[in-house]
C-alpha positions in Angstrom: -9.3 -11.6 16.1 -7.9 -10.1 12.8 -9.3 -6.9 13.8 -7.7 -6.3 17.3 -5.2 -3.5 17.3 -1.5 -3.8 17.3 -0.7 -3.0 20.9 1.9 -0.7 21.9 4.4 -0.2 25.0 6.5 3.3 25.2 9.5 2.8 26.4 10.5 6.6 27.8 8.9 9.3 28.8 11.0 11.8 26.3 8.7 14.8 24.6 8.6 13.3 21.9 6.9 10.6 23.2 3.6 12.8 23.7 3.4 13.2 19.8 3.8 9.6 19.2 1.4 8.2 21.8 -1.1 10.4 20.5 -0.5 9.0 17.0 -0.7 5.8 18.3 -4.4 6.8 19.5 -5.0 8.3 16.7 -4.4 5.2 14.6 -7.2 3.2 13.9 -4.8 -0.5 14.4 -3.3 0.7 17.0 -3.5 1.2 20.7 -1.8 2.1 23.5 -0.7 -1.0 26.0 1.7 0.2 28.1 4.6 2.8 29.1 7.3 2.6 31.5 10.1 4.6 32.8 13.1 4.8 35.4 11.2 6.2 37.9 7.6 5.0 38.2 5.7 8.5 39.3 6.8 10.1 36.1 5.6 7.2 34.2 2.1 7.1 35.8 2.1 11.2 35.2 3.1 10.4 31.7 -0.2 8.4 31.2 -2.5 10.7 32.8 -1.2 13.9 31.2 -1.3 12.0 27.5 -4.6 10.3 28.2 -4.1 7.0 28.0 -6.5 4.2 27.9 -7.5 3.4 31.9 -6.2 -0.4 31.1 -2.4 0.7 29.8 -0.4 -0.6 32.1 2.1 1.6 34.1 5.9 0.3 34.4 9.0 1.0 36.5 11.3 -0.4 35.0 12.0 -1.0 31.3 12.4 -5.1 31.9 9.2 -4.9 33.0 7.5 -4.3 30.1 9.2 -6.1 27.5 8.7 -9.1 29.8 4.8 -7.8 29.1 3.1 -10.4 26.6 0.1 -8.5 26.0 2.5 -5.7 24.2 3.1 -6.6 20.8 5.6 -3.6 19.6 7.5 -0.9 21.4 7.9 2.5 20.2 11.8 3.5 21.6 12.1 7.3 22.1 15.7 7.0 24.4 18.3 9.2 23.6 20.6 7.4 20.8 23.5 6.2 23.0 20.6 3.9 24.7 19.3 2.5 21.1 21.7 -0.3 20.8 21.1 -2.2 24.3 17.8 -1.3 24.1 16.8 -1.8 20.2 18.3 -5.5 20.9 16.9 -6.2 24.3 13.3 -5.4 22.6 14.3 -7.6 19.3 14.5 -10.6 21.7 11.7 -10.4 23.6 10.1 -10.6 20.4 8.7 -7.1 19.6 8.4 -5.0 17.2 10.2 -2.0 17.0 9.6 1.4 15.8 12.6 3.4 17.3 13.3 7.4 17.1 15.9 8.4 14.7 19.3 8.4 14.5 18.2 4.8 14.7 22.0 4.4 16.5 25.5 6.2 16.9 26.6 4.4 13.8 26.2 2.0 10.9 28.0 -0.8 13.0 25.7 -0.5 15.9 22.6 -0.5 13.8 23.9 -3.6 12.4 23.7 -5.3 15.8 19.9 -3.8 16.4 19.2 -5.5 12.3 21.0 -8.6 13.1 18.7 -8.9 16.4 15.6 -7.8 14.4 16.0 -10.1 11.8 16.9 -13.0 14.2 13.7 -12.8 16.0 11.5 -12.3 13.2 10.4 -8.7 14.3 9.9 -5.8 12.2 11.6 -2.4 12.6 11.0 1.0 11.4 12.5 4.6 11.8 10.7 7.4 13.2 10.9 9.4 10.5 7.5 11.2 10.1 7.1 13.0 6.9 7.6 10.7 4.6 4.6 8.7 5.9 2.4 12.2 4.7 0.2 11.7 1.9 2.0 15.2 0.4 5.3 13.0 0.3 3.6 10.1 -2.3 1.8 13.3 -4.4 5.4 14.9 -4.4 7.3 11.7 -5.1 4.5 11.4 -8.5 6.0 14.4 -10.0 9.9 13.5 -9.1 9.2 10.4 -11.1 7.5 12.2 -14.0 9.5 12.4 -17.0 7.8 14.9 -18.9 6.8 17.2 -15.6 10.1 16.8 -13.7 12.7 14.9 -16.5 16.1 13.9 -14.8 17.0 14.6 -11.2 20.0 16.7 -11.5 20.6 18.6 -7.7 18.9 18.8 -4.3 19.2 21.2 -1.6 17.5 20.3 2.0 18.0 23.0 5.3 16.6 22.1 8.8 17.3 24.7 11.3 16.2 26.3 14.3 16.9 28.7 16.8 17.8 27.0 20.4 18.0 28.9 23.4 20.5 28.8 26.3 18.4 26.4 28.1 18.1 23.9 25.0 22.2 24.8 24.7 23.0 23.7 28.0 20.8 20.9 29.2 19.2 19.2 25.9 20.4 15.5 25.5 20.5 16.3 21.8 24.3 18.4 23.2 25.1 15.8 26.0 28.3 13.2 24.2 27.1 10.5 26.4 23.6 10.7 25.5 23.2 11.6 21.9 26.2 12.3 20.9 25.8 13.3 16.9 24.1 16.6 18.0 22.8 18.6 15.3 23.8 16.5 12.5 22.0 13.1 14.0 18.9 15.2 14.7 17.9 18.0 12.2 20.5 16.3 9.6 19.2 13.3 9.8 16.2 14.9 8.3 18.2 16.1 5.7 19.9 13.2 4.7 16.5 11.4 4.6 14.8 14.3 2.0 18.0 14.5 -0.5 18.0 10.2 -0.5 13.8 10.1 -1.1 14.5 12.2 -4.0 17.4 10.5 -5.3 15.1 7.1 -4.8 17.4 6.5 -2.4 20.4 5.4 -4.6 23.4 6.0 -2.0 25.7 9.0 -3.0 29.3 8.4 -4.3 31.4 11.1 -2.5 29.8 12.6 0.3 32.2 15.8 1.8 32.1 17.8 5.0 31.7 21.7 4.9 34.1 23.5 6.6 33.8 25.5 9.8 31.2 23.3 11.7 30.2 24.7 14.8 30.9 22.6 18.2 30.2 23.3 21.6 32.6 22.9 24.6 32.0 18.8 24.8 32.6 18.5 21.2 28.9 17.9 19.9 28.0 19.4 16.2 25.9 22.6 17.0 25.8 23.3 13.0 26.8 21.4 10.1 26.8 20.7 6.3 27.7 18.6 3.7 27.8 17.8 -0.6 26.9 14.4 -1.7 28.1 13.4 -5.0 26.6 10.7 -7.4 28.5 8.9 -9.9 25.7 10.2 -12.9 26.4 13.3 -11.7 23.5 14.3 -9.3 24.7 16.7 -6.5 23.3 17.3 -3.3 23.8 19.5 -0.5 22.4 19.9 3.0 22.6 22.3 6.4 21.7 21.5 9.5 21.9 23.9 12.4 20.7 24.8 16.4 21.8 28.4 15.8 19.7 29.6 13.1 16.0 30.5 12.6 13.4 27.9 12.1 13.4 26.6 8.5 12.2 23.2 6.3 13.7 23.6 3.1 13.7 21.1 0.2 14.4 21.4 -3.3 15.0 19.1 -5.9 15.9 20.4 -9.5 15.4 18.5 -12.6 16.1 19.0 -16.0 12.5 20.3 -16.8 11.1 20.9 -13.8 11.6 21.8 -9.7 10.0 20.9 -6.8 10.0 23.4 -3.9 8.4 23.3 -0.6 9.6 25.0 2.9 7.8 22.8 5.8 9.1 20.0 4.3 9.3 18.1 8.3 6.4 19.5 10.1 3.6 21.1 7.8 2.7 24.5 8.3 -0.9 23.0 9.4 -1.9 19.7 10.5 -5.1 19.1 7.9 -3.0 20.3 4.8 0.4 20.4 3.0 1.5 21.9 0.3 4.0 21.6 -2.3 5.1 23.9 -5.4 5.8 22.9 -8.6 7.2 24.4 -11.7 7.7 23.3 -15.4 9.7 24.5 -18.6 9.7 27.7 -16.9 10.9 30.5 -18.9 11.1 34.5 -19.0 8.7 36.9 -21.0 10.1 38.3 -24.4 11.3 41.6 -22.9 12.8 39.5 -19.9 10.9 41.8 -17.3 8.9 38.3 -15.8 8.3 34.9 -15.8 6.2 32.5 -18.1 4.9 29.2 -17.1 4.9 30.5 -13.4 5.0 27.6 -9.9 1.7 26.2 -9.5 0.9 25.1 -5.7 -0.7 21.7 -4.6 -2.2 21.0 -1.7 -2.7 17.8 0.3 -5.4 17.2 2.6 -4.8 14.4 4.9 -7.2 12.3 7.5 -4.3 11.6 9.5 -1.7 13.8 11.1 1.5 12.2 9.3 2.7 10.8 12.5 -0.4 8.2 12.7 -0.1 7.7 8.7 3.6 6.7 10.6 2.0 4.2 13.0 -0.6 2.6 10.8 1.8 1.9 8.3 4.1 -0.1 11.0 0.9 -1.4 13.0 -0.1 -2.7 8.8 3.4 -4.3 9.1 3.2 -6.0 12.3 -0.2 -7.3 11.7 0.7 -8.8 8.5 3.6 -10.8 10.3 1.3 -11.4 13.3 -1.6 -12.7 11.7 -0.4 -13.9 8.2 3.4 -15.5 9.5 4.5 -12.8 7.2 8.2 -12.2 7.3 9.2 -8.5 8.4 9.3 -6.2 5.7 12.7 -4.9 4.5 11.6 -1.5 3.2 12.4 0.9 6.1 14.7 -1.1 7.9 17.3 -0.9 4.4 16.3 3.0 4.1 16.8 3.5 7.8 20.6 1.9 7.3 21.5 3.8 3.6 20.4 7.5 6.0 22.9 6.3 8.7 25.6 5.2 6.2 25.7 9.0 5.1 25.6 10.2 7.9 28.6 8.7 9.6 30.3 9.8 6.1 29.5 13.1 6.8 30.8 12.9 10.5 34.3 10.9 9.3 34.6 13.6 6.6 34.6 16.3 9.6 37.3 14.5 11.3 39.5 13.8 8.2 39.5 17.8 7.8 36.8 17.4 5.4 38.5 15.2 3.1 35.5 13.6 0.5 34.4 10.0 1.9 34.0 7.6 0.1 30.4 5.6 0.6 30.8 1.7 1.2 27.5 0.0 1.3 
């Protein structure tokens, strides 16, 4: 019994659904259970294109199956204006949640999904991949080393890429009625996540807009930025674009050392990430070069970091499952301090980038 897998229903047939149920696969306490869409065809297609187990059951409706008892947690991949009616519903049905970020439109609606989570005992997670990699723990080592990496002092994270007129017309990611934080709730969110890991995740003080963000005709946030200011003085800054070329940025500086990578979201290659380091640097007497030059780790994982995602929340579930374990409050408080700035961000935008003050 303690060994059956933590079964899964996908709610949503959205792309990046594919990468997830594969995850879920790939997990060893995890399976898939069951998926359901709006319209039943594409659900079945869904299955047999992702190549699901022949016993997942295939839904029409999304009632269906949450009324399902033999699904223990649902991963939620619908667009973010669904996440509050549908983060809830799932909460009282009793199952687990692991839902897509932005986790909702704002803080006060991921309130509402908490509120239903920790009513009915379930646990809930973000979506956020990368910092389930085993890169991200080996990384986070040298952050907290005081004689590698001394004082955090700045960080600068960038997630961009280039979409076409296709992506610019029809995506939900620039519909207002469907996810209506565009580029700053998808690649930003990123963003936001990367600068609070490093700043182990102590909210900011100030956080303030960069002017001239780019909108399109509805209003949605094609291209954005922002500074995030710490009372200790830590500073922070982050760009998040559809309109420029693909790039992962992080750095963090310290006051002895830096920590540089540029795939910081999706790793150049899915065996291995790497990571560059560098400490006390300094120049050659003559000033011509560089002493104490970046060294470069690399990781080698056994999952992809998306089923290091899964196993982690599957680990989670099966504790309160099996144990009476009460949901863990982790991800769930990380999840709410990454929305928190980033509906400062969006207020600073429509104060005429005015600095906004963060209220936990």
């Amino acid at each position: 019994m303690a060994d059956l897998p933590i079964r899964f229903g996908i709610i949503g047939c959205a792309e990046i659904a594919r990468k997830v149920s594969r995850a879920i696969q790939l997990a060893p306490n995890a399976t898939v259970s069951a998926v359901a869409s709006r319209s039943l065809d594409k659900a079945v297609n869904f299955a047999q294109a992702n190549g699901f187990p022949p016993e997942a059951k295939i839904y029409g409706s999304y009632e269906s199956l949450l009324d399902d008892p033999d699904v223990d947690a649902v991963y939620l991949p619908l667009p973010t204006s669904l996440h509050l009616k549908w983060a809830v519903l799932t909460a009282q049905k009793k199952k687990h949640l692991l839902t897509e970020k932005p986790v909702a439109l704002n803080v006060g609606e991921f309130d509402q999904i908490l509120k239903a989570c920790d009513d009915n005992g379930v646990q809930i997670m973000d979506g956020t991949m990368w910092v389930h990699n085993p890169r991200t723990h080996k990384m986070k080592q040298f952050l907290n080393d005081k004689e590698r990496f001394g004082q955090l002092k700045k960080v600068n994270s960038c997630f961009t890429f280039f979409a076409d007129s296709d992506f610019l017309k029809k995506d939900i990611r620039v519909k207002p009625d469907l996810d209506a934080l565009g580029a700053l709730g998808d690649a930003g969110w990123y963003c936001i996540r990367s600068i609070l890991w490093a700043a182990d995740y102590e909210l900011p003080k100030i956080v303030t807009a960069m002017r001239d963000p780019v909108l399109n005709e509805a209003g949605v946030l094609l291209e954005c930025g922002a500074s995030l200011l710490w009372d200790n003085g830590k500073v922070a800054t982050f760009h998040c674009s559809f309109l420029s070329n693909l790039t992962m940025n992080l750095t963090a500086i310290g006051t002895l050392g830096t920590l540089h990578l540029t795939d910081f979201i999706i790793p150049y290659q899915e065996p291995e990430a790497s990571y560059t380091t560098s400490t006390k640097p300094n120049f050659n007497e003559l000033v011509t070069g560089w002493v104490q030059l970046p060294r470069e780790h690399t990781v080698t994982v056994d999952l992809p970091q998306e089923a290091c995602m899964v196993r982690e929340f599957a680990s989670l579930v099966k504790n309160i499952k099996r144990n009476g374990a009460h949901p863990d409050k982790k991800w769930p408080t990380i999840s709410r301090k990454t929305q928190l700035v980033l509906d400062a961000v969006r207020a600073s935008i429509e104060k005429g980038f005015r600095p906004v003050e963060i209220v936990s």
